[in-house]
Structures are given as C-alpha cells and as structure tokens.
C-alpha positions, -999 to +999 in steps of 0.1 A: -889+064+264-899+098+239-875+119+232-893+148+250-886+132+283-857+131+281-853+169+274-878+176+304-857+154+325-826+176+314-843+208+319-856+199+355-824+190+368-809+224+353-837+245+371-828+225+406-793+235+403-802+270+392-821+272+422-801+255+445-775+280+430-796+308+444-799+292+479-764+288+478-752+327+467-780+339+495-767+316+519-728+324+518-742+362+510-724+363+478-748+367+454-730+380+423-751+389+389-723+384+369-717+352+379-751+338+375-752+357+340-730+332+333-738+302+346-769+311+326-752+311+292-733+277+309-770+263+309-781+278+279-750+259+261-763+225+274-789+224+261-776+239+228-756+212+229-784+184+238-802+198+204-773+192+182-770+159+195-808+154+184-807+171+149-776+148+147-793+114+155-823+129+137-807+135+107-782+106+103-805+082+086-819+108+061-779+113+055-777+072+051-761+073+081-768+040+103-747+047+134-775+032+156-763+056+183-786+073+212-766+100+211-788+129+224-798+103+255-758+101+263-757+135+259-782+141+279-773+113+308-743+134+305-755+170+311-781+152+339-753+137+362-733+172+355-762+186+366-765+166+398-727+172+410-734+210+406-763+208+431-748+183+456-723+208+453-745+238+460-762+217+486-730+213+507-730+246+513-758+253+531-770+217+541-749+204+572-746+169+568-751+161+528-725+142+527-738+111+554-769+112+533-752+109+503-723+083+516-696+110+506-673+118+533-655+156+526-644+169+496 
C-alpha cells in the first residue's frame, strides 16, 4: 500500500472524531472553544508525529541505516485505533446502545 494512504487513512479517522466531537459537545450542550482549541493542537501533534516517523524511515537508508522497520505505518495503526476509541467514545454519548453494536458492555 503507498504511503499516502496511509496518511489519508490517518487523516479521515481524525476528521470523524473531530466531528463526532462536535456532535458530542452539542449533544451534552457543552460546547467549550477552549477545549476543542485543544484537542486541535492534540490532532495537529499526530500527525506531526506520523511525519517524523516518515522522514525517519525515509531517511534511514540514506543514513546507512537498514532497520527494515514500517515505522510511520505503526505509527500510524497507532494514531488510527487512538482515533477510533475517541469516537466510540464520543459516540456513547449521544448514541443509546453503541455498546450492543460494538459487543462492549459499559464502561
């Protein structure tokens, strides 16, 4: 799979929890700016993070480097399954029932 999939795949499942975020704060009514300021800069450091982990396994054979590691795709499985906890998370709170469709019983 190219590389740029994987950083679509990572940036699709940070705009579903950004929105399911939203849905969430309008939900509960407790829509904060600050808090979503930062959550921002929590999503903006992911994928900071995800492009380090590519300059690294992009530069480590010019280096003579041979780790033969996928590093940005574990860091990006990573950030994806954070991802995907957040927005169960956000789910729970405004979707009765998320947790028989996802075989979870209460948390």
């Amino acid at each position: 799979m190219k590389l740029a999939v994987y950083a679509v795949i990572v940036a699709v499942a940070i705009l579903l929890d950004i929105i399911t975020g939203l849905l969430k704060a309008f939900y509960t009514k407790s829509f904060k700016s600050s808090v979503m300021r930062q959550g921002l800069f929590h999503k903006l450091g992911e994928l900071l993070a995800c492009g380090l982990l590519y300059g690294v396994q992009i530069a480590a054979p010019v280096l003579g480097i041979e780790a033969n590691l996928p590093l940005f795709q574990v860091g990006v499985g990573y950030c994806v399954l954070m991802e995907i906890g957040s927005i169960i998370e956000n789910l729970r709170a405004f979707t009765p029932g998320i947790d028989n469709i996802i075989g979870r019983k209460g948390a």
